[in-house]
C-alpha positions as CSV (number, residue, x, y, z in Angstrom):
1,X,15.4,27.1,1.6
2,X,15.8,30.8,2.2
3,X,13.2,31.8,-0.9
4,X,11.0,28.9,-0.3
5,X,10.4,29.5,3.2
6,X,9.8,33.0,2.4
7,X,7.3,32.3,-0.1
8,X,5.6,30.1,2.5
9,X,5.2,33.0,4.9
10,X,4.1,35.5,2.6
11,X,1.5,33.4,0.9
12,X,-0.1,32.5,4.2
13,X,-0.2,36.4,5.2
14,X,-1.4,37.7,1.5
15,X,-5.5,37.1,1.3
16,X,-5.9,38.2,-2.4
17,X,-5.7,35.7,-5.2
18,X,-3.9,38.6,-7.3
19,X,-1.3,39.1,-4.4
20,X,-1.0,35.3,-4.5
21,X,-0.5,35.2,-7.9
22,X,2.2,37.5,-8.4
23,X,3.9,36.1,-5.3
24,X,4.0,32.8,-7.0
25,X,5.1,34.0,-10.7
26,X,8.1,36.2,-8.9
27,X,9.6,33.3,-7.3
28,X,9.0,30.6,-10.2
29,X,11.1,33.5,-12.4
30,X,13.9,34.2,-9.9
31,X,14.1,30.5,-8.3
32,X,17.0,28.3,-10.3
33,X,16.2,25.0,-11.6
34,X,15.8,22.2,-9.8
35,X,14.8,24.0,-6.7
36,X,11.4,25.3,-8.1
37,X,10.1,22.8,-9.6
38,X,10.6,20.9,-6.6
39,X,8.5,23.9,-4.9
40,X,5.9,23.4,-7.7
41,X,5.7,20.0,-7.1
42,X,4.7,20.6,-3.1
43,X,2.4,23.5,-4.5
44,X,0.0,20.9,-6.7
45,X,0.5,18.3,-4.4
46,X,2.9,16.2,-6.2
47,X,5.6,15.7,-3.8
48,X,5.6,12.6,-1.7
49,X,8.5,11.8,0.3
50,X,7.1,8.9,2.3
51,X,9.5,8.4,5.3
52,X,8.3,11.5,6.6
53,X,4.6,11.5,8.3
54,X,3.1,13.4,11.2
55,X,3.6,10.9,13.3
56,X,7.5,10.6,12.8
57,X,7.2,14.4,13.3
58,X,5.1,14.2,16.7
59,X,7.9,11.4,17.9
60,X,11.0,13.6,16.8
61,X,9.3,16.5,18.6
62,X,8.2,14.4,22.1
63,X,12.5,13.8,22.1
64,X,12.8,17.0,22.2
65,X,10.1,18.3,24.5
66,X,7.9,17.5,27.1
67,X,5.0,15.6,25.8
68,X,2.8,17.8,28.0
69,X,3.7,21.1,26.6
70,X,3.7,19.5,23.0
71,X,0.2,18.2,23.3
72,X,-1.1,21.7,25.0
73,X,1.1,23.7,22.4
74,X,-0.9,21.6,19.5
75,X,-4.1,22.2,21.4
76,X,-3.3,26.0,21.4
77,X,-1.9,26.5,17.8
78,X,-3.9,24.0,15.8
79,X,-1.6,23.1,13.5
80,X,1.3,20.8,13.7
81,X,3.6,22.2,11.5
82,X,3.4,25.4,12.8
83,X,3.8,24.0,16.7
84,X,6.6,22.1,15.6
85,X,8.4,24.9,14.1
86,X,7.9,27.4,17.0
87,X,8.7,25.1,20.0
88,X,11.7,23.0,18.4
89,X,14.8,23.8,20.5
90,X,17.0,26.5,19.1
91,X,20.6,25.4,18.8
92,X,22.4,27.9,17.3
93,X,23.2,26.4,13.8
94,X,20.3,28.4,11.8
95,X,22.3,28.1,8.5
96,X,20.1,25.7,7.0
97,X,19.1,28.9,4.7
98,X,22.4,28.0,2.6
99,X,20.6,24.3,2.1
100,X,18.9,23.9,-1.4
101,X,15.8,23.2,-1.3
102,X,16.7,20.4,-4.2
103,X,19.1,19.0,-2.0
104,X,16.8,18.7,1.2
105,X,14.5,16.8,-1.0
106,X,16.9,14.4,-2.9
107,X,18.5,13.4,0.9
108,X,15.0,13.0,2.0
109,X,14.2,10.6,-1.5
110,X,16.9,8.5,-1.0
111,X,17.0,8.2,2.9
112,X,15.8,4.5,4.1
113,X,12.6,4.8,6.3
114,X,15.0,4.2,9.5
115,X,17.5,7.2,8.4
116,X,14.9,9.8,7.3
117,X,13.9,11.0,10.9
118,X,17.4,11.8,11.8
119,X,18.4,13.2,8.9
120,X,15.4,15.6,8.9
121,X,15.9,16.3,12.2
122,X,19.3,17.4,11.7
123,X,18.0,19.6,9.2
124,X,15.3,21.2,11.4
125,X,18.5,21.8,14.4
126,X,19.9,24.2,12.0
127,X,16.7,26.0,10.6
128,X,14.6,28.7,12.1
129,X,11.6,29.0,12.9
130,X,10.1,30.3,9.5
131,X,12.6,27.8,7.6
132,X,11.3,24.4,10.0
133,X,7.6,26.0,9.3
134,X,8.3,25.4,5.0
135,X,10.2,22.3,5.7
136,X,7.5,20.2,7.5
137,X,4.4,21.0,5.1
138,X,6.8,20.4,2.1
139,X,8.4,17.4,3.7
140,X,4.1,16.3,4.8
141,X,2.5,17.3,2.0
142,X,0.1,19.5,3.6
143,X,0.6,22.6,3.1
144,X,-2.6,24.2,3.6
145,X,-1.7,27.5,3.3
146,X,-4.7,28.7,0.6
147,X,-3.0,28.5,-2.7
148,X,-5.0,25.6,-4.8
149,X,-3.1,23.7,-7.4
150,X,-5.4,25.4,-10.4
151,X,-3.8,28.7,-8.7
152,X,0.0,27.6,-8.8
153,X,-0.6,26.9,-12.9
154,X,-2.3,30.0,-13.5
155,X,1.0,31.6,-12.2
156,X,2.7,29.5,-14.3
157,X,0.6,30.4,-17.2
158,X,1.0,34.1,-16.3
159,X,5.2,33.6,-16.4
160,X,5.1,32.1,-19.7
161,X,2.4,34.2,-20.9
162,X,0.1,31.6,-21.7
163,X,-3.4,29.7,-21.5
164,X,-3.7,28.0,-18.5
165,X,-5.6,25.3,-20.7
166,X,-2.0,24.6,-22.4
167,X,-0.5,23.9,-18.8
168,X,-3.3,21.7,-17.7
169,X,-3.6,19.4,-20.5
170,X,0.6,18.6,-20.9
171,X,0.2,18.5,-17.3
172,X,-0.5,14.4,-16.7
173,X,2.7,14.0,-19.1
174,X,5.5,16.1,-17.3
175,X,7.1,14.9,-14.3
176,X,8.9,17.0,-11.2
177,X,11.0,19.0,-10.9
178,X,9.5,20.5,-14.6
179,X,12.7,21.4,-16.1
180,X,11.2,21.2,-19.7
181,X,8.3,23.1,-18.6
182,X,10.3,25.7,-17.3
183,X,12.7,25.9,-20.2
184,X,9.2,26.4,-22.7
185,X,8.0,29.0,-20.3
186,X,10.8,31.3,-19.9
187,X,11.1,31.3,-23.6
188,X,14.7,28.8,-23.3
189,X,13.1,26.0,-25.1
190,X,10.1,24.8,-27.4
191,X,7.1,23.6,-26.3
192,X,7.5,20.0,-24.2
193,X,5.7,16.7,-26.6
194,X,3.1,15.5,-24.9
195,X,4.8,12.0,-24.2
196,X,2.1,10.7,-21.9
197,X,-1.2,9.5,-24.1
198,X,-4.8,9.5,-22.3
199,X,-4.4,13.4,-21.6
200,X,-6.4,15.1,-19.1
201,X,-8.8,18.1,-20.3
202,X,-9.7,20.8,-18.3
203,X,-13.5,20.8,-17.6
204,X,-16.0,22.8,-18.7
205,X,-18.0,24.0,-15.6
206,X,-21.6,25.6,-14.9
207,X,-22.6,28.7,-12.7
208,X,-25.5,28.5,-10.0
209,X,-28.9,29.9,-11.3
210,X,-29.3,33.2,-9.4
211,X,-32.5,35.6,-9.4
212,X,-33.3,36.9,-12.8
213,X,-30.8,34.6,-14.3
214,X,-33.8,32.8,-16.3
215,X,-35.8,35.9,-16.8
216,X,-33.8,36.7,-20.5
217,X,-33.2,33.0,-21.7
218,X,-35.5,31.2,-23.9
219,X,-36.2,28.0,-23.7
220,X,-36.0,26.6,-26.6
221,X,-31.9,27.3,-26.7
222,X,-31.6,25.1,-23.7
223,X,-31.0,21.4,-22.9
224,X,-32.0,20.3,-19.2
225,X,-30.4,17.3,-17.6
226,X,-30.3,15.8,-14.3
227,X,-27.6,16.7,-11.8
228,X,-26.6,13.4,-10.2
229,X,-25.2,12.8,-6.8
230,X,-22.0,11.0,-7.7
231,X,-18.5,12.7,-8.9
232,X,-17.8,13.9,-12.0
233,X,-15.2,12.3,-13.9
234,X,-13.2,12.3,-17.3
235,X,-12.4,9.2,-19.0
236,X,-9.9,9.3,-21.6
237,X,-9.1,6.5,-23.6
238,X,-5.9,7.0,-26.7
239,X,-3.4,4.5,-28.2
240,X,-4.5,1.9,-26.0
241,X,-4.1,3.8,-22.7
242,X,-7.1,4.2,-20.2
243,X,-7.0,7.0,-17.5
244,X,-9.8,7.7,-15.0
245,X,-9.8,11.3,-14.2
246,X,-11.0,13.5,-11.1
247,X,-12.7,16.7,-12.4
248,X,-9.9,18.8,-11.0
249,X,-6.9,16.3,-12.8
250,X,-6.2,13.8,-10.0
251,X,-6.0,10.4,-11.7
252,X,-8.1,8.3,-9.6
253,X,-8.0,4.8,-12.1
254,X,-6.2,2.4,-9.0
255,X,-10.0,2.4,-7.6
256,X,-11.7,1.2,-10.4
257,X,-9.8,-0.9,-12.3
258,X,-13.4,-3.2,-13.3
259,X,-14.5,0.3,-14.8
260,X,-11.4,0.6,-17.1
261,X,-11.7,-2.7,-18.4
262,X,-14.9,-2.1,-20.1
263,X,-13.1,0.3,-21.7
264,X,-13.2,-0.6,-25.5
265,X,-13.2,2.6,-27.1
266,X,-10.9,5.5,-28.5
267,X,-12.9,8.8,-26.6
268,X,-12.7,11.2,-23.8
269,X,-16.1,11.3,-22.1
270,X,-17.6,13.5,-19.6
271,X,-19.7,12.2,-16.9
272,X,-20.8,11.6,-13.5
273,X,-19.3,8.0,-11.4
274,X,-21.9,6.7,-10.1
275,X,-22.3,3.2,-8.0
276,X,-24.8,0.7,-9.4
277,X,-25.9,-2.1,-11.8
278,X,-27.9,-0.4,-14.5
279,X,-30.3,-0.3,-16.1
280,X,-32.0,0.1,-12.5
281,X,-30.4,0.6,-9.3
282,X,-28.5,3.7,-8.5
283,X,-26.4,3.9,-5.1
284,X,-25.8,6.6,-2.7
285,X,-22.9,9.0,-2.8
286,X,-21.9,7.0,0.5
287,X,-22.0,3.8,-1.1
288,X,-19.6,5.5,-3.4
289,X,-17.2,6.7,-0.7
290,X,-16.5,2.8,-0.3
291,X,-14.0,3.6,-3.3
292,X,-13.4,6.6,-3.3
293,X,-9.6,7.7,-2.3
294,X,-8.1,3.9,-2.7
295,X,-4.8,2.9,-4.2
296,X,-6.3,-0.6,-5.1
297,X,-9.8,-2.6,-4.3
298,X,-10.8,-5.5,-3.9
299,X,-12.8,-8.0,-5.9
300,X,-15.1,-7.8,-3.1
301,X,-15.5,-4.5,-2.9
302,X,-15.8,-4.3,-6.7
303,X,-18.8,-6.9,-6.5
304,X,-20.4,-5.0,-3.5
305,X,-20.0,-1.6,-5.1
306,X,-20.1,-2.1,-8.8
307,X,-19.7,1.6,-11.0
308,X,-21.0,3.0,-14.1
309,X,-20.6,5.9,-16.1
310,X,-23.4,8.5,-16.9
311,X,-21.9,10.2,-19.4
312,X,-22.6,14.1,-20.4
313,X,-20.7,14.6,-23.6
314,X,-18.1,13.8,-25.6
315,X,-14.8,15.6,-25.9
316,X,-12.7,13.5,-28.6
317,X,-13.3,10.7,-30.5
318,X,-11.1,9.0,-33.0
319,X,-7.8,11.5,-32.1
320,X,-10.9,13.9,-33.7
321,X,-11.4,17.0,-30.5
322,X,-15.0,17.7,-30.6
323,X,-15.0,20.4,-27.7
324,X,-15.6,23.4,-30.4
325,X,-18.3,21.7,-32.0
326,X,-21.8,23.1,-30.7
327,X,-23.1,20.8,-27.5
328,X,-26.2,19.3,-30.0
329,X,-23.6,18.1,-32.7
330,X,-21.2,16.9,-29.6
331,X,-24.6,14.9,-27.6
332,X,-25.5,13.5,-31.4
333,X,-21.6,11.7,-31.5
334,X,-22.2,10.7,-27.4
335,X,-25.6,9.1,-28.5
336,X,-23.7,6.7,-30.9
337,X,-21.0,6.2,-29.0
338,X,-22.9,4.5,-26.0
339,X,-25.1,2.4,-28.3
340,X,-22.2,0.4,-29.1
341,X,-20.2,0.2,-25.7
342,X,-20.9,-1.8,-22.7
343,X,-24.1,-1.0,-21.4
344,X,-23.4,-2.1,-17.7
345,X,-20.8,0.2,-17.5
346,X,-21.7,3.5,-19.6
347,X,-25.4,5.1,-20.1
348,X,-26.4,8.0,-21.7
349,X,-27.4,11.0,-19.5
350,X,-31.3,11.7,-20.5
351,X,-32.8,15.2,-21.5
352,X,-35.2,16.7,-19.1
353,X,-38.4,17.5,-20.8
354,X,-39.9,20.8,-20.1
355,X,-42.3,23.7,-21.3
356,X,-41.4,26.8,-19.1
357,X,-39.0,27.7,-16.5
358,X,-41.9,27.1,-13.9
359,X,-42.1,23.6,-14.9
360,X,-38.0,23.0,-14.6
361,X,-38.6,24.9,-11.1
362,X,-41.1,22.1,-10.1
363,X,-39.1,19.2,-11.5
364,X,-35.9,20.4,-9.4
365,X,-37.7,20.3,-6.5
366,X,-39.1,17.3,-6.8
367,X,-36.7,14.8,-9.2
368,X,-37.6,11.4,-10.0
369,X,-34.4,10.3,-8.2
370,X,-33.3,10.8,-4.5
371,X,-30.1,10.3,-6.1
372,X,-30.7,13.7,-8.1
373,X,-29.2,17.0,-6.8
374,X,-31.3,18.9,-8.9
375,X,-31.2,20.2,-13.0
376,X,-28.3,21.4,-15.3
377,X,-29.3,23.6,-18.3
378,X,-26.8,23.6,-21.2
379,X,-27.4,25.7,-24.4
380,X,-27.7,23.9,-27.2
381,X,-25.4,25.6,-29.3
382,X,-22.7,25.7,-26.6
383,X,-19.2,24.6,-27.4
384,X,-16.8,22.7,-24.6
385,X,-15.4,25.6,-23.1
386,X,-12.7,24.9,-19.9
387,X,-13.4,26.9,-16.5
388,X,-16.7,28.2,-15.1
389,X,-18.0,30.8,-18.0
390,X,-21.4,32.2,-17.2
391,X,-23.9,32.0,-19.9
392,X,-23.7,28.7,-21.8
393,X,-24.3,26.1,-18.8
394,X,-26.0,26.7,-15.2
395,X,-26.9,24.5,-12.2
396,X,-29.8,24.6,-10.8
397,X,-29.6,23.1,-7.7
398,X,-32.5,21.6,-5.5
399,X,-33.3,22.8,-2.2
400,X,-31.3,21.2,0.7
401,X,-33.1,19.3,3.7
402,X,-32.9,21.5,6.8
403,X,-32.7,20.5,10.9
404,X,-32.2,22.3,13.8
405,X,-29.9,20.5,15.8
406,X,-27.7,21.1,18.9
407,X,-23.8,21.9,19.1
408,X,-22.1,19.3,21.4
409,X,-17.9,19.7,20.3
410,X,-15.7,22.0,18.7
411,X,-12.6,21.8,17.8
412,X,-10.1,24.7,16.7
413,X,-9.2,25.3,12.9
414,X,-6.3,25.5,11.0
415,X,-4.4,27.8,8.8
416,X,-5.9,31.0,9.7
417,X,-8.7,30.1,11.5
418,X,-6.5,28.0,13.7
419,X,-6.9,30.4,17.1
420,X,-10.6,29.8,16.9
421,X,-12.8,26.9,17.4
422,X,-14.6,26.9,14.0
423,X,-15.3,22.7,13.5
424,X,-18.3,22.3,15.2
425,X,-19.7,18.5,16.2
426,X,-23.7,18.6,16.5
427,X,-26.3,16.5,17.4
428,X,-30.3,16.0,18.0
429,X,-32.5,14.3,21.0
430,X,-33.1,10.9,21.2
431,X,-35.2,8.7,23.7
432,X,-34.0,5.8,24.8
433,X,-35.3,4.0,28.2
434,X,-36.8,7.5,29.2
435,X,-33.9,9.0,28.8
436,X,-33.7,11.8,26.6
437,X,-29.9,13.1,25.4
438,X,-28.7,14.0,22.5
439,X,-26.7,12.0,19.5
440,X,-24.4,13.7,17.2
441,X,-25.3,13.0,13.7
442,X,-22.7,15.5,11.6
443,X,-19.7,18.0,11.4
444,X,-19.0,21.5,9.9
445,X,-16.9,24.3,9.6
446,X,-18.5,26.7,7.1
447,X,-21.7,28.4,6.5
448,X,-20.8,31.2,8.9
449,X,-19.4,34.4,8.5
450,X,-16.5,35.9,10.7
451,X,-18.9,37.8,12.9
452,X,-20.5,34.3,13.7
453,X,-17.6,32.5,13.9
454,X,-16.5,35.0,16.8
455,X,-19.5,34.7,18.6
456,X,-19.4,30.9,18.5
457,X,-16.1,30.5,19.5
458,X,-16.8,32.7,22.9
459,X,-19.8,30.8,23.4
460,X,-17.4,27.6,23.0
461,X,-14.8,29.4,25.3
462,X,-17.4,30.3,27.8
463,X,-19.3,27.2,28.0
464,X,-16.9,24.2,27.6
465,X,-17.7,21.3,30.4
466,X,-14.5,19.3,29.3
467,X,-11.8,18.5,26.9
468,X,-10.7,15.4,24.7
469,X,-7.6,16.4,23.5
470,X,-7.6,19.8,21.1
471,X,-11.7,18.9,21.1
472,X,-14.1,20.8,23.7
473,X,-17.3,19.4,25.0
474,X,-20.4,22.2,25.5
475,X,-22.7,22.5,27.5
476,X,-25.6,21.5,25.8
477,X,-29.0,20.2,27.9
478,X,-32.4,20.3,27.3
479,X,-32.7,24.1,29.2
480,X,-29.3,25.3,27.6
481,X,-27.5,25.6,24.8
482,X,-26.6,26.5,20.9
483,X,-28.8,25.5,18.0
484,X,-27.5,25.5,14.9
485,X,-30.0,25.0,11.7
486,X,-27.8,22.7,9.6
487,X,-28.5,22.0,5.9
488,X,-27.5,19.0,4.0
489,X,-27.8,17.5,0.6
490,X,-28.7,13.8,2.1
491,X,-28.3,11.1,4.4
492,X,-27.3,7.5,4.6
493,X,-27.4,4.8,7.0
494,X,-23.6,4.5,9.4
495,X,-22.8,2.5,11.4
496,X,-19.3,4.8,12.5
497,X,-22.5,7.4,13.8
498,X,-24.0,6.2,17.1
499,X,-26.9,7.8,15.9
500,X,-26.9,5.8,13.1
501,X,-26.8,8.2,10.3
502,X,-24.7,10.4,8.6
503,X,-25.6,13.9,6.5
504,X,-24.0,14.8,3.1
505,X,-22.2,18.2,2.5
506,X,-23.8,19.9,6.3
507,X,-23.4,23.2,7.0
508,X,-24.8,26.2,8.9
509,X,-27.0,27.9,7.5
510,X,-28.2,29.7,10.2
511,X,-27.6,30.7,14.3
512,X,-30.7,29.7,16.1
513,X,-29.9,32.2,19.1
514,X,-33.5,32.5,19.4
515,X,-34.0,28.6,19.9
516,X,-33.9,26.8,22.9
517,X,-32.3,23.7,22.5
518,X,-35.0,21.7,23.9
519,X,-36.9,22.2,20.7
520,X,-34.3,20.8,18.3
521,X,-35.6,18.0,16.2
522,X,-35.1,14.6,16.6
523,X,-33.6,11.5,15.7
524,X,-36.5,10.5,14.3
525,X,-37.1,13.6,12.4
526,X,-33.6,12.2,10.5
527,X,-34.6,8.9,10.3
528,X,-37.9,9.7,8.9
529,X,-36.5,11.9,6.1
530,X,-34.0,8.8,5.7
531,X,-36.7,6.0,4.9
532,X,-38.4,8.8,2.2
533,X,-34.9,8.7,0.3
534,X,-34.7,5.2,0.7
535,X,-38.0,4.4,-0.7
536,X,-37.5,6.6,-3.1
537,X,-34.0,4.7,-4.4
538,X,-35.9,1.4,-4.0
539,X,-38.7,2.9,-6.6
């Protein structure tokens, strides 16, 4: 556990992606097998061990401790692991270090649900502080210590001295701890077959259109299309297997099982999931949420929120890939493809007809669709490159809606941000009865810089009228308090929200020091914006 616990505290202290990538290739080259792939595994968030949850950890640690100086030790440090690991009672057998990390994780595997705690507890009794610390996120899960899972394979594509692209699409066919990958890598053995079918392939993303971005581009090498509000998803169809795909890898089929069985078709498509029953109705990114991050669904469910695919192109068809061919030749293949597969299930994502740049500019601002985030423009001649390449495809994003409203709670962060309060709880006035307070209607913790985020934690420090746990209430009346001007990209209707709505993607955009908080807007101001977008779904 020594190296892995080590790696855990350097990664958390090393800001750079370089520093984190070398930190990362160094231990997968000096690490035996099985003990990092294990740590690879935990890294891409392929490691469950389930009879080990916060809240077994939270019970082992109230044993141990007083409940009150647990809670206000959470409350203070903001992160469980790391409370856990500091407060545990030392008992002078730190020679866990001498446990692999290969055999901490088999025990925990094979551990019935009643044994697990102890066991684990055991372990922590003769563990350190830094070694209890990499033991609880890799027995949770949540590591959370800014290292993404496209990171971890780039390190493993810099060991082996290959293209990342390799990595990610045999990635869906190897299984933890990765001995085979690590043989191929280190140069011990060939290449591993690709036994599973229905391969994930690395997307090809777009750039945001910055100033003077469109000022060298003609036209007429361009495709627009719409950007919907939905996810974007691969499916991949071979040999009789169907797979439903995340845009960052993470199969997600369990939740739509009705989608995959309209699969009748040997392809890999790009597209956006979107609810609905087409040809007409498109739902809300909300209505999609009802699905979203489910093992299984129900038929009800299913009924209630039926899905479709909007596809954007076409990666392989026939065991034929299509991704070097130019994006016209690619859309040309799509075009047939949906004219022959179910049409409740699968449309074709139209072109965007336009004459100048000025007349894109007016359509993003103003699509036909609430449901529309704005444009994508795809050069024609463009093939199906992996990663975010400036150059052959931009977003073009519409303008998000914009309120002032009022901050009411905060809450402290986590990993580094976890000594400040940085998750901020808003809400605007309403009137009810005469009575004029205010309702919160969202949550964020970004859009600031660190400059602000100091500022608004001392304003949170030096105005909190009570507390709920680790969460702060501020004072916020009609004569006093912080206005923050929040954008969104949408609302729907929630019935969780005692103000009855709910904003998509808020964040600060700006610190209304200026403001007094009187003059936020309204619930109705929300509700107003609401029925537009309605009205506009319903047309």
């Amino acid at each position: 556990m020594r190296g892995f616990s080590e790696l855990i505290d350097r990664l958390v202290l090393t800001p750079s992606r370089n520093g984190k990538l070398t930190l990362l290739r160094d231990y997968f080259r000096d690490t035996p097998d099985p003990d990092r792939g294990y740590a690879l595994a935990a890294l891409t968030d392929g490691l469950d061990i389930p009879a080990i949850k916060p809240a077994i950890l939270r019970q082992l640690a109230a044993e141990r401790m007083d409940e009150v100086l647990l809670a206000y030790s959470y409350d203070y440090v903001g992160d469980l692991a790391e409370t856990i690991s500091l407060i545990w009672p030392e008992t002078g057998e730190a020679k866990a270090h001498d446990m692999r990390l290969s055999d901490m994780v088999d025990t925990l595997m094979k551990a019935s649900r009643s044994d697990a705690p102890k066991l684990f507890a055991s372990m922590l009794d003769r563990m350190d502080a830094s070694g209890r610390y990499a033991a609880i996120k890799l027995a949770t899960g949540g590591l959370r210590i800014g290292v993404s899972s496209g990171l971890t394979k780039q390190a493993l594509a810099d060991l082996g001295s290959r293209d990342v692209v390799e990595i990610e699409e045999m990635w869906h066919g190897l299984k933890s701890p990765y001995v085979e990958l690590f043989a191929w890598l280190t140069g011990k053995a060939e290449k591993p077959e690709q036994a599973a079918r229905a391969m994930f392939r690395p997307v090809m993303l777009a750039t945001a259109v910055e100033d003077g971005d469109l000022d060298t581009l003609s036209i007429d090498d361009y495709n627009a299309e719409w950007k919907w509000d939905g996810i974007r998803v691969q499916v991949s169809s071979e040999g009789g297997v169907r797979r439903l795909y995340s845009r960052s890898g993470d199969e997600i089929s369990g939740a739509f099982p009705d989608l995959l069985g309209a699969i009748d078709f040997e392809a890999v498509i790009d597209g956006e999931l979107l609810v609905g029953r087409l040809p007409e109705f498109v739902g809300t990114f909300s209505d999609l949420q009802q699905r979203l991050n489910r093992k299984t669904v129900s038929a009800k469910v299913e009924k209630e929120f039926p899905v479709f695919v909007r596809a954007y192109d076409l990666l392989m068809e026939d065991g034929e890939d299509l991704r070097p061919l130019p994006l016209i030749e690619r859309r040309a293949r799509l075009e047939r493809l949906i004219g022959r597969i179910d049409p409740s299930r699968f449309d074709l994502s139209p072109l965007v007809a336009f004459d100048s740049w000025d007349h894109l500019d007016a359509l993003r601002r103003a699509p036909i669709h609430p449901i529309i985030e704005g444009v994508m423009l795809k050069r024609k001649d463009s093939p199906y490159l992996p990663g975010r390449r400036k150059g052959p495809w931009f977003k073009w994003k519409r303008d998000p809606y914009v309120v002032d409203a009022v901050l009411m709670y905060a809450q402290r962060g986590h990993g580094k941000r976890s000594s400040f309060y940085s998750d901020y709880t808003f809400g605007v006035w309403q009137e009810a009865e005469g009575i004029r307070q205010l309702v919160p209607v969202g949550k964020a913790y970004f859009g600031f810089s660190d400059e602000e985020l100091m500022q608004i934690d001392k304003f949170v420090r030096d105005n909190t009228i009570d507390r709920f746990g680790p969460v702060r209430s501020v004072k916020a009346t009609e004569e006093y308090g912080l206005v923050f001007e929040v954008a969104f990209e949408g609302l729907a209707r929630s019935s969780r929200h005692k103000s009855g709505v709910a904003m998509r993607f808020p964040r600060i955009s700006r610190l209304r020091w200026d403001k007094p908080s009187g003059e936020a807007d309204t619930i109705e101001t929300l509700e107003a914006m609401l029925e537009t977008m309605e009205t506009g779904r319903r047309s």
